[in-house]
Structures are given as structure tokens and as C-alpha cells.
C-alpha positions, 0 to 999 in steps of 0.5 A, spaced: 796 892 278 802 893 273 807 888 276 801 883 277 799 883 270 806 883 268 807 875 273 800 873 268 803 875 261 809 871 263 807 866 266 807 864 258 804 861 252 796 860 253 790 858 248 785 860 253 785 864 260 778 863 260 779 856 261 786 854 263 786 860 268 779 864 270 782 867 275 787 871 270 782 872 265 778 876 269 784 880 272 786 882 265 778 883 263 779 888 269 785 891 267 782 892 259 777 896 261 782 902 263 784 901 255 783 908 251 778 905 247 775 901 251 770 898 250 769 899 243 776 894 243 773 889 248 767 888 245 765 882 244 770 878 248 770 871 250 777 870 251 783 871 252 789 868 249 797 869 251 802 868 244 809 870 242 809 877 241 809 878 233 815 882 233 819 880 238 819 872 239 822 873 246 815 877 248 809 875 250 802 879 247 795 879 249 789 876 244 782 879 245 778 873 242 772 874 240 765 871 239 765 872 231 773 868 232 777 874 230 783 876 234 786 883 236 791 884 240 790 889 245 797 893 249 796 892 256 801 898 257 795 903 255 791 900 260 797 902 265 799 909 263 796 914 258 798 913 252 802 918 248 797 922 244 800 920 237 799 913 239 794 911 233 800 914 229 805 910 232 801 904 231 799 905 224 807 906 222 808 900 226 803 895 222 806 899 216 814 896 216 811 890 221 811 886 214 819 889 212 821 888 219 819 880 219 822 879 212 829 882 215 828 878 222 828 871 216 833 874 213 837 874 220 836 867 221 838 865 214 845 868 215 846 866 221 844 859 219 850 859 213 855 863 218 853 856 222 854 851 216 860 855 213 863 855 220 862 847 222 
């Protein structure tokens, strides 16, 4: 299951699993129900989409879509391995510095973009 869920989410970008690519939709459903908090995350849900990862714009992610329009990430990782037990910490942490993360990450194009002009 872990290599086949992988060959999903790098298919690439995907509005909607449940429409451009059932068959994925309902292996991933599938998969999600080995989630920690399952089913309180996949309440709801009526589709799947596949985005850039927030953080890291190489990365693929999951988006839980739900009846209401709300969107939520879901790590598919957890679906495969035991999380660590302080994995609720970790995620708060990380929500914490996502906000300085991206303003470090916009500043590192701005940089690179002026070493590119000032060198042309």
C-alpha cells in the first residue's frame, strides 16, 4: 500500500480524485481509515484533492474535501506508520513557524532574484 499511495500522490497536482481518478479516490479513502483520528478527520468527505505541499512547493499533499467546502490536510504517513506519540505537539509547533517559514522562504527568492539581476 505504501509504494501505491506514493505512485498517487506523484502522479501530480488534482482538483478532484473523485472525479479525474475514482479509482485512486477510493484507494486513498481506503488507506485514510488507518489514520490515527479516523474517522473524526474524514468526516464528511467528498473528495480528495492533491496540491503542492504548503511548506515545501517540490511536494505533493492531501486535501480532505468536505461536504461544508472546508479543506484540511491529511498526512497519508500516519496512515502507514504509527505516528510518534507527541505527533499532535510536533504538528502544533509546526503550524506555529509555518507563517516565518514562508516569509523566510519569499525572502530567499527576493535574494536570489537581486543576485540574478546584479549579476546579469
Amino acid at each position: 500500500m505504501n509504494i501505491s499511495i506514493k505512485k498517487i500522490l506523484n502522479k501530480g497536482l488534482c482538483a478532484s480524485l473523485a472525479t479525474l481518478r475514482p479509482n485512486d479516490y477510493k484507494e486513498t479513502m481506503v488507506l485514510f481509515t488507518n489514520h490515527p483520528e479516523y474517522p473524526y478527520k474524514t468526516r464528511n468527505v467528498v473528495d480528495i484533492n492533491i496540491t503542492n505541499n504548503s511548506l515545501n512547493s517540490k511536494a505533493f499533499q492531501f486535501n480532505l474535501i468536505r461536504k461544508d467546502g472546508t479543506i484540511e490536510d491529511i498526512s497519508y504517513r500516519y496512515c502507514i506508520s504509527k505516528p510518534r506519540e507527541n505527533h499532535k505537539f510536533l504538528d502544533a509547533m509546526r503550524n506555529c513557524i509555518k507563517p516565518q517559514i514562508k516569509s523566510f522562504q519569499k525572502l530567499i527568492m527576493m535574494m536570489i532574484a537581486f543576485i540574478t539581476i546584479k549579476s546579469s
